[in-house]
Each structure stands twice: as C-alpha cells, then as structure tokens.
N, C-alpha and C positions, 0 to 999 in steps of 0.2 A: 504494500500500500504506500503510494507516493502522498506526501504533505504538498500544497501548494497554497503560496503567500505572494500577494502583490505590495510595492513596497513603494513610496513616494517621497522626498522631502523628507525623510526620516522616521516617517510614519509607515509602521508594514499591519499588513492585514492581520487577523485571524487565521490560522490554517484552515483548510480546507481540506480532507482526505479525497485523494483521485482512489479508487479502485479500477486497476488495469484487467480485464479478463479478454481470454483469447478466444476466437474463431475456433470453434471444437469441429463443426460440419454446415454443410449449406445443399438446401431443398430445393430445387427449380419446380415451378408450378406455371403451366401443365405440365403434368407428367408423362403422358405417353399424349400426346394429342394426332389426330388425323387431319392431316388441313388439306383440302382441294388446291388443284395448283393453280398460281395467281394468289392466291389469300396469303394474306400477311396475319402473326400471330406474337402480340407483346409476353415476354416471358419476365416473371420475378422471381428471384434468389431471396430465401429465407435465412438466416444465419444462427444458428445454435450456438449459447455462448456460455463460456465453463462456470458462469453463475445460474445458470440453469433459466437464463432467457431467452427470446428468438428477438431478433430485429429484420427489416428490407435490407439487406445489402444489395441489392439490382444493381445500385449505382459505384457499387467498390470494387465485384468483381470484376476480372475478364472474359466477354462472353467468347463462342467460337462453334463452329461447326467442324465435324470430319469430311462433311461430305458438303463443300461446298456447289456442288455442281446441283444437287437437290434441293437444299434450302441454306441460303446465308443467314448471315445475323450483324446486327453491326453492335455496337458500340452501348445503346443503351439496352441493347436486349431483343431488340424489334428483330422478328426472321421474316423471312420472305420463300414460299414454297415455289422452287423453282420447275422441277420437275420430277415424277414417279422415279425410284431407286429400287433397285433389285432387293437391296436389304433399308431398312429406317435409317435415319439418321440419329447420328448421337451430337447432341446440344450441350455443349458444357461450357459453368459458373467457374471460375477457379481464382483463388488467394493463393498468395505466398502462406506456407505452412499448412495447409489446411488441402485434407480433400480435395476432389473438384466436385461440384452439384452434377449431374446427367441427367438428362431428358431424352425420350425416343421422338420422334416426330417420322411419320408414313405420311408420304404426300401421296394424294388421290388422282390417276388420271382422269382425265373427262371420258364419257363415253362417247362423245365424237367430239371430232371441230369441224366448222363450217369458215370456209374461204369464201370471202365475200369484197370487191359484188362479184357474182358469176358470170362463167362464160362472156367474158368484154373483148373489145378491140382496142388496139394500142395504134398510135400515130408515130413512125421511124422516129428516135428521136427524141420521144416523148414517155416523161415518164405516167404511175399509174400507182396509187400505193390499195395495199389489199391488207384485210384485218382477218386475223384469224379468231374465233369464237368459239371456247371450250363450251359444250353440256355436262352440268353436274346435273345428280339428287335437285339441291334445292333450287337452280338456275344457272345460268349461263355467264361468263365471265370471258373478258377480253385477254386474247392469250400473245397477243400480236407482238410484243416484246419478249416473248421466254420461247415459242416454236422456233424449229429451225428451219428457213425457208429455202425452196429449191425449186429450179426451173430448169425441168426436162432438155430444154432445147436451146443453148445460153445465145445463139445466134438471133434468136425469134426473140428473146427481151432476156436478161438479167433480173436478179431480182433480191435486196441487200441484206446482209444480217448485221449488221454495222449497227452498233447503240447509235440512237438518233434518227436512224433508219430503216429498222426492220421493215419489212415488208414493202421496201418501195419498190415496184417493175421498172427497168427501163430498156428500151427496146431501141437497139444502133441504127445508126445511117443505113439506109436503103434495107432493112430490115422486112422480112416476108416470110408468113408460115404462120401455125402455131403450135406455143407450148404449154406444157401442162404444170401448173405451177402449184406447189404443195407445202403444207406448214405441218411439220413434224415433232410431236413431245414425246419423247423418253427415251428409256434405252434399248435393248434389246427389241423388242416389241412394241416400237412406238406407235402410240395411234395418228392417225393421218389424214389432213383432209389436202381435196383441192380442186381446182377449176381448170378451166381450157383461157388461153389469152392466144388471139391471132393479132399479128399485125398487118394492118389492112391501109387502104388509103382512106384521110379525111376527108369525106365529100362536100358536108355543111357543115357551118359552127352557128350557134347562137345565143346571146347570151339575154339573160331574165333577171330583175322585174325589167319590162322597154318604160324608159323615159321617166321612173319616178324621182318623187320629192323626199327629202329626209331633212330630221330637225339637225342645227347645229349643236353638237357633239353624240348624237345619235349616229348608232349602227343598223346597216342593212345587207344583210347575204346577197351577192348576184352568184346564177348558177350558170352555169357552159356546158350546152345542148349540142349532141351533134350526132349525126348518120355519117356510116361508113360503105364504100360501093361494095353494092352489091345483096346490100341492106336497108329495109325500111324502119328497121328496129332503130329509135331516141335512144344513147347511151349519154349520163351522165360523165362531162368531161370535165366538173368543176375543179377537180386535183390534180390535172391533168394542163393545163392550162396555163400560161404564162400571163400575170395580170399587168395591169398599168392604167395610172391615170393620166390625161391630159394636165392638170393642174391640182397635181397632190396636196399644193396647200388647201385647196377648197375641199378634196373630196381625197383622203389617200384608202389604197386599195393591197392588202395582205396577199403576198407569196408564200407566207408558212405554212407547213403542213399544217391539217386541222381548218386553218382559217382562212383558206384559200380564196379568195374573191371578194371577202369581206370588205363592206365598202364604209367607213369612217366621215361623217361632214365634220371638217373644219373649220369653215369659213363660212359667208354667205358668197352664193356663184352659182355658176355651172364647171363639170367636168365630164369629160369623155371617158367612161370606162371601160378599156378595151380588153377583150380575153385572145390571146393565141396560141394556136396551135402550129406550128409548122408554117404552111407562107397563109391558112387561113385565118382571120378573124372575126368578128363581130363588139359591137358597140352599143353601149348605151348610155344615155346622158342624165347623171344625174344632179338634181338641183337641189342646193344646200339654201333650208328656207331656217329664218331666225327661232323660229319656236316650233315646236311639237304639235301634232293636228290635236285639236282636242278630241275625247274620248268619243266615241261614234254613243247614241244611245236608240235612236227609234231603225233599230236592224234586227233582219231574222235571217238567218241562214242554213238554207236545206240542200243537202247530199244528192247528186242524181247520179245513182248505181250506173243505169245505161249509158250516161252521156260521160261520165268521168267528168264534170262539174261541181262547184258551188253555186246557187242560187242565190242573190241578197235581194230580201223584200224590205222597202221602205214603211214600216209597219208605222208610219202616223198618217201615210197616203194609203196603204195597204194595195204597193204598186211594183211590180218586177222593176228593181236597177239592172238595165242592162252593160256590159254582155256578160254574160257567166263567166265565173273563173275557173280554169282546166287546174284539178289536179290531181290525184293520182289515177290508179285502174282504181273500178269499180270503191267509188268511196261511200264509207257505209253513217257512223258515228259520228258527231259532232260535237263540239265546245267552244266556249267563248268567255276569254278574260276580258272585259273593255276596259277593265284600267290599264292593259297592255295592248292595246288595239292589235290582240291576235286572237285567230281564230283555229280551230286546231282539226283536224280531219283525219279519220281513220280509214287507212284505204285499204281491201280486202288484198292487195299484194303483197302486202307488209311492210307498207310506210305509214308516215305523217306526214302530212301537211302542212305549213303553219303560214297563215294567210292575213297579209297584216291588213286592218280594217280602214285603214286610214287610202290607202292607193288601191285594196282590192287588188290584190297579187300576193302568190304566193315568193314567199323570203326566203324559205326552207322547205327541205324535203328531208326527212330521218327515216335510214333503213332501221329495224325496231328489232330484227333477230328475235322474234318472237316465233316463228315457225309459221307464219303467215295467216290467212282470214282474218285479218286483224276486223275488228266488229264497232265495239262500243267504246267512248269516248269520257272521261272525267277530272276534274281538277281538284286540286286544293292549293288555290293564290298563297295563301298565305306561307304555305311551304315552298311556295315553289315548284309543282309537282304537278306532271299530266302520267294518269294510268290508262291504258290502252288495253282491251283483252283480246287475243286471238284467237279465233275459235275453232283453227285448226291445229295451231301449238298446243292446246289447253294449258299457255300462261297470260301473264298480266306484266305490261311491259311497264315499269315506271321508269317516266325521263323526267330532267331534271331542267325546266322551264325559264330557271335565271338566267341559262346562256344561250348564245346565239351562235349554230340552231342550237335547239334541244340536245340534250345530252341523256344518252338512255342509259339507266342507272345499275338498272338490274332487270331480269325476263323472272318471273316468279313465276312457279309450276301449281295452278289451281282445277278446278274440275273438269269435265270434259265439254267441249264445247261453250265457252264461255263467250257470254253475249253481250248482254244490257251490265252497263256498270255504272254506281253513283257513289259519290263520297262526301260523307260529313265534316263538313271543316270543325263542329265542336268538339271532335273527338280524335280525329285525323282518323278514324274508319273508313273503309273502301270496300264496297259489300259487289261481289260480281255473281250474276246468272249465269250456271252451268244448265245450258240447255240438253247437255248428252247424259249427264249423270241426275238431272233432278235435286240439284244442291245449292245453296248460294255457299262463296266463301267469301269468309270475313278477315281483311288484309289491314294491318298494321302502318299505316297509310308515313310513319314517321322511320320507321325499323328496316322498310320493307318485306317483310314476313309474315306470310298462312298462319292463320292466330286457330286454335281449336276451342270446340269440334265444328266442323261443318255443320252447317243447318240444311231442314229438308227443305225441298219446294215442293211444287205441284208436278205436273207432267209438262215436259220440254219448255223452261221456261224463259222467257225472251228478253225482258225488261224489270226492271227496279226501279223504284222512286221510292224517296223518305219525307217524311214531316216530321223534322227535326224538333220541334214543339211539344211531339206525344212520343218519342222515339220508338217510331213505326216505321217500318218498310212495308212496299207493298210491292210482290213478285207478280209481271203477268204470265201467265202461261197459257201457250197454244192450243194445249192438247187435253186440259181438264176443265174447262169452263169453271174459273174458281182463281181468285185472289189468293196468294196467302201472303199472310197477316203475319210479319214477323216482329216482337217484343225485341229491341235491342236489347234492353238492358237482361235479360232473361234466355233469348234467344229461341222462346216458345213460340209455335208458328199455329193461326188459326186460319180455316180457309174458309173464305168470302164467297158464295157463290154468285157471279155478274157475268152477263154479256158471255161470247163464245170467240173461239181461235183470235186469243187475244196477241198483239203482237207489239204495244206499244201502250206508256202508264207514263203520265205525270199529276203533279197535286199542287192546287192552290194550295199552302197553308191559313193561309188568312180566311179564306171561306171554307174550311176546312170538306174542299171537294177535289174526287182523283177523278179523274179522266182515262177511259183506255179503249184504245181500240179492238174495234172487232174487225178481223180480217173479211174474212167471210160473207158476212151480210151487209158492209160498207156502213158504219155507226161505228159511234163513240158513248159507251156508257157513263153514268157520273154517279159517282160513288160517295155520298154523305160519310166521312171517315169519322164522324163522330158516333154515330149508328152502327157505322160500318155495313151500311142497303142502303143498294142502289135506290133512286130517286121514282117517283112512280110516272107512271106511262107518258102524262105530257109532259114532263120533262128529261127524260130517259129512256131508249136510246136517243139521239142525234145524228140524223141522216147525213151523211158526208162523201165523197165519193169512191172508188173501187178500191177494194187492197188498201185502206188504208195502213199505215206502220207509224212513224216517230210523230210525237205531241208534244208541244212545249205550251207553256202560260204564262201570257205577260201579265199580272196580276196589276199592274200599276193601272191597266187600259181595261182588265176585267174579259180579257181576247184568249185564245184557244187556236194555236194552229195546228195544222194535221197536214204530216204528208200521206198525198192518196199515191202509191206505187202504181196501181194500173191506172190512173186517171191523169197522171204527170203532172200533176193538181196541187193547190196548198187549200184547205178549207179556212176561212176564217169564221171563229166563232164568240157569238156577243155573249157573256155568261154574267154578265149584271142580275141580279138578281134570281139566277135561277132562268132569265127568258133561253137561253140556250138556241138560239136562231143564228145561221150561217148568212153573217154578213155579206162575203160575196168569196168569190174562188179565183185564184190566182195561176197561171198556164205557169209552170217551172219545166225543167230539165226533163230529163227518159228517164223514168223507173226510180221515183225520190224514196229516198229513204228514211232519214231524220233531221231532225230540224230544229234549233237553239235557238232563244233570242235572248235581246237583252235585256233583262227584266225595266 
C-alpha cells in the first residue's frame, strides 16, 4: 500500500492510502457471436482484479484478430465481419502480464448476392460502377466493398477492386463484346453473383429534369438516359456520365461517385448542365431562383399502372394539371411529404420515384433490392423515412429520405405478399398487408425490425389505414367480405362485416368514417368507426366507377377521391355531412391505381 501526500509552501497534505491491485484476467463480451458479413460488432473487455472486483478495461487493452482477412478490429474494439472463414475467428483483449481475453466470432455468408443493375451496356471508354447485395435471415446488406470482383473478358471492360473503387467497370478504347462480371465472398466455396455487360455503341443521350428551376442553395438530381444500337431498351447512364456546368458559380454539378449529376444552385442565373458520354451529349438548363417554391397544398396524385405515369389533380378546381409525369414500369403506391415538395412512387419493377412537387418531375429514381413488385407506399417525416413493401420479395424496403436521392437502408423480410402499408408517426409503427399469408406485420418503424407476433387478417388482404385517435387499424381484404379490426395496443383483431372484394381503405379521423372500396360492384362503403357499421342504405354504398382501388380524404375540403382502375377515372366525392354524392369524375392515366393528396 503506497501513502500519497501533496505538498505546497510548506504545507503537505494528509496521506492518502493508494491501494495498487493487479489485472488477474479479462472477459471479452460477446463471447462467441455470429455476425453476417458486412455487420460490424462493438466488443468490451471486462477486467478481474486481485481485490476481487471487475472494471471496463475496453479502452487499456490491445485488441487484435488472427484472422484478419475474416473480421478486423481496430483500436477501440469495433470489428468488422469481412468474410465467411473455414474455421471462427479468435478476437483477442491482451495487457502486459495478464492473460489475453478471446472471443470466437463465425461470420455468416449471405445466401446469395445480387449484381446490380443487370445485364447493361457500357460506352468504349466509359466507365459503369455495379453494387453487389448480400441476402441474409433478416435482410439484405450492401456487400460492394468486401466481394471480390471479376470480369470474364478484361478486353470487353475491367472492373476495380481498389478501396475507393470496388466495383467500378471500365470498358477500353474501341472496346466490343460482352463480359460477365461477378462479385465473389469467401473462401473455398465462395458464393457468387453476377451479370452480363456488352459494350455497344451510344446511340442517344438524355438528360432529366428538361429546363427546371431550383432554390439558391438547394439540390437537384439530373439523371442521363440513353439507348444503345440495336436496342430500344432506356439504360440508366447517370454514373456513367461525365458532368459539367456552363457556369459553376451559379449552378455546380458533382462527378463523384454516388452523387453523380447532382446539381447544386449557387447563385441567382442560368446554367447549362451538360452530361457526356463519348462524343455524345445532352443538356439542360437550369435556373437558380432566390427562394424555395413554397409548399404545393390543393394536389392529388394518382398512379397509372398502364400508362407508367403520375397524375396531378388541382383538387381546389378538381381539374387534371396536365401533362402527366413518366415514371417508373407499372407504378403502383403513392406518398406525399409537402413540406419537402416530394412525392414518392412505388413502381412494380423495383424502384422509386421521387417526384418533386414544385416543377412536377421526377429528381430520383432508387433501385430498392427488395426483390421487386414493389406495391404500397408510407412515410414517417419526422424520421426521415419512406417504407416501400414488395410483394414479390415479401420484404419492406426502408430508405432513408434526408438525402438526395433516397438512400435505402435496409430490405426487411415480412409476410408473403405484402401490399397496402401505413405508418404511425406516434409511435414510429409500420403495420404492412400480407396479402399471400393473411397476416399484417408490425415493423419497428425507428430499429428497423419485424417486432412479434404477427397479427391475423382476413383473406388476401390488400390495404391498411389507422385512426391514430382510437389506435385502430383497419385491414381491407379481397376475399372475405369483412374488415378486420385490429386493437394496436393489444393487437386483438375483430372482423367488420362491409361491402365485398375490397381493394382499397382510408379514414377521416375527424368524422370518424372509413371509406373502402369495392372492386366488384364499382362502390365505396362508409364505415361509422365508432359503431364500427357501415352506414345504412342512402348513404352507403356510393356509386363510383369500374374496379375501383386507392382512396384518399382531404378532410380539410370534407372530399373523397377514388381511383377507378377500369374507368381510368378519379371519383370525387362530397362527404359533408354524410351527403356522400360524386361531385364530378376526373379522365387520368391507363389503369390508376392509388392516389395521395394533400390533406
């Protein structure tokens, strides 16, 4: 036992006894952990000490892998699971004198990767970067930094493994063929994915939004469109692309990966924003105005599956703005932030849309790797967050809405066939319709994760809506003539019998009435949710036109719109007091499918 005395001007302290005790051993916690590759996993060191106490040493050991090639670690502990090893890795804590702590760690291969985007063309020349996408268990994880890439035919394109670079293609001077380019994880048996890339000649270039306006110090995505001979098929040539502005100070435009095109206003002006390819180009001019459009409020916007459109109705004239906006295949789900004047579109190919409100063009397109039919469409502003569900993936795609574009976060693995989706911002819940399984699941809308157990629904069910006031959902389903009623906070589910081959459910909360369509016999039932029965005969059903599907309620206007699928129709309906009468019908797009407004 050391005495210690501090001592001043001739004045010394009282002793103080130090007790010195030693590092007897040290516990790393996890102890055997399993992490999918790509996942990172924080490790802490316990320290046993000859007074017979434990403290955190994390921060006094030195940490260290045997198998770096598997999983590294640095400095505070932090590992990172590189790729699948024949045997675990051993993680070891280590002090001078003292043991060392060990940890096992099995890293998980995915059961597949997908290269993406598939099957492209490449211009002599020009490069093309490609992402590789692990499937785990619980989703899907970007693996584009840890596979080892390779390209069949190095004359037809190259393609990097260079940190900073993975996965860029580039395809030499006077370059012709193609090759098959593949991303490889592990060892012995690695699993494999990959695509075909030809190099072809560039026939047209084009670039997108044409001619808009942006605030000073606002960002806008332009995208580079282009056909290659011999092909009608649009490829995506935005990464692809050499950008440039006329007058960077007014308008500068990003060459980095990632942000490729991205158009920045600087100034107030114009500038030329050129994209090229090769000796071809295109242009677009954009104008840098002093302030932000303000927030759009009297708009609705409906999905037209056959035409690959958006629709916007001027809902205080209740009048088509024309022309329709193009974007993706078959777009199904929709949403709308207007304090970000974007609008967000679920296209049954496996993108998004995001469509800014203000010029009416889309800014972004997000491939979503969700396994495609992407369906239904839902937000929560406040976090920052659009979930998408795919309903031939059966997951739920959440991207992450603060950047430009969208950044997709994670693919969650939910029921089969997942449809209609809506989310509570009181609670950050995300409750989606498994139309294959007859389940909703309930998604942890902040965590991103399948929260248990699943709840039942009815038979094949299509759509969800909540009234967050009485924490109810209300599931419609196709195939049982029947509501059901699900208790959030409980998660007991009671079924409503209303209306038939329901395919579409929203709810005033204010006048506490749901709305849902009937396929079938072209109506809309209304459903007293305080009763929970439907309303009687003269005001219940409401004649609307063919195949109706998505319904929205501007509750401020006391309106009801309904897209009619086979009528290529919007209904509008006056729901003041219960009168329920169809103002008038609106001609939109081939084959509408849902439809958001702005409350």
């Amino acid at each position: 036992m050391a005495q210690i005395t501090a001592a001043f001007g001739g004045v010394t302290s009282t002793p103080v006894a130090l007790t010195v005790v030693s590092l007897q051993s040290i516990t790393i916690s996890p102890g055997s952990p399993t992490l999918e590759a790509g996942a990172s996993q924080r490790f802490t060191a316990s320290g046993s000490l000859s007074n017979g106490t434990t403290r955190d040493v994390s921060s006094l050991v030195s940490w260290s892998s045997n198998n770096t090639a598997s999983v590294s670690i640095d400095s505070s502990g932090l590992a990172l699971a590189l790729a699948p090893a024949a045997t675990a890795t051993t993680i070891s804590a280590a002090f001078p004198g003292t043991p060392a702590g060990t940890a096992s760690v099995v890293v998980q291969a995915p059961s597949l990767i997908t290269v993406t985007p598939p099957n492209q063309s490449i211009a002599a020349g020009v490069t093309l970067p490609f992402t590789a996408t692990g499937t785990f268990p619980d989703g899907t994880r970007d693996l584009t930094n840890l596979v080892t890439w390779n390209s069949s035919v190095p004359g037809v394109a190259t393609i990097s493994n260079t940190a900073g670079s993975q996965g860029i293609a580039t395809a030499p001077a006077n370059a012709a063929g193609t090759t098959v380019i593949s991303a490889a994880l592990g060892g012995s048996t690695p699993v494999v994915g990959s695509t075909s890339l030809t190099a072809n000649t560039l026939a047209s270039l084009s670039v997108t939004p044409t001619n808009p306006s942006i605030a000073r110090g606002s960002a806008l995505q332009f995208t580079a469109a282009g056909t290659f001979t011999g092909s009608t098929s649009v490829q995506d040539l935005t990464a692809s692309a050499t950008w440039s502005s006329s007058a960077p100070g007014v308008a500068s435009v990003s060459n980095l990966p990632g942000t490729k095109g991205l158009v920045t206003g600087l100034s107030l002006g114009t500038a030329s924003i050129t994209a090229a390819i090769g000796s071809k180009t295109s242009v677009s001019v954009v104008t840098v105005a002093a302030a932000a459009p303000a927030p759009s409020t009297n708009r609705a916007y409906v999905t037209n599956f056959g035409s690959n459109t958006l629709s916007v109705i001027d809902t205080s004239s209740n009048t088509l703005l024309l022309p329709n906006i193009p974007v993706g295949s078959g777009p199904r789900g929709v949403a709308v932030n207007p304090a970000l004047n974007r609008v967000y579109v679920a296209n049954s190919g496996g993108t998004l849309s995001v469509v800014d409100t203000a010029s009416n063009a889309v800014v972004a397109t997000v491939t979503l790797g969700g396994g495609g039919g992407s369906w239904g469409v839902a937000l929560l502003p406040a976090a920052s967050r659009a979930f998408v569900s795919n309903s031939s993936g059966n997951t739920l795609t959440v991207l992450d809405t603060s950047t430009n574009p969208p950044t997709v976060l994670k693919n969650i693995p939910v029921g089969a066939g997942p449809k209609g989706v809506v989310a509570n911002p009181a609670t950050s819940r995300v409750y989606v319709a498994n139309s294959g399984d007859n389940t909703v699941t309930v998604v942890d809308g902040v965590n991103n994760v399948a929260l248990s157990p699943v709840v039942s629904a009815g038979s094949s069910p299509q759509d969800i809506a909540l009234n967050p006031a009485t924490s109810r959902a209300y599931v419609a389903n196709a195939f049982s003539n029947v509501l059901s009623l699900i208790n959030l906070t409980t998660n007991g589910v009671v079924s409503v019998p209303v209306g038939t081959i329901h395919q579409g459910i929203a709810i005033n909360p204010a006048t506490n009435r749901a709305y849902v369509s009937n396929s079938n016999t072209g109506t809309i039932s209304v459903l007293d949710t305080t009763s929970n029965t439907e309303l009687t005969a003269a005001f219940s059903p409401i004649i609307v036109g063919n195949s109706p599907i998505g319904i929205a309620v501007k509750a401020a206007t006391s309106r009801v719109y309904v897209a009619n699928n086979g009528s290529n129709s919007v209904s509008v309906i006056n729901t003041a007091s219960d009168s329920n009468s169809t103002v008038t019908t609106i001609a939109v797009g081939n084959g509408p499918m849902f439809i958001a407004v702005i409350p």
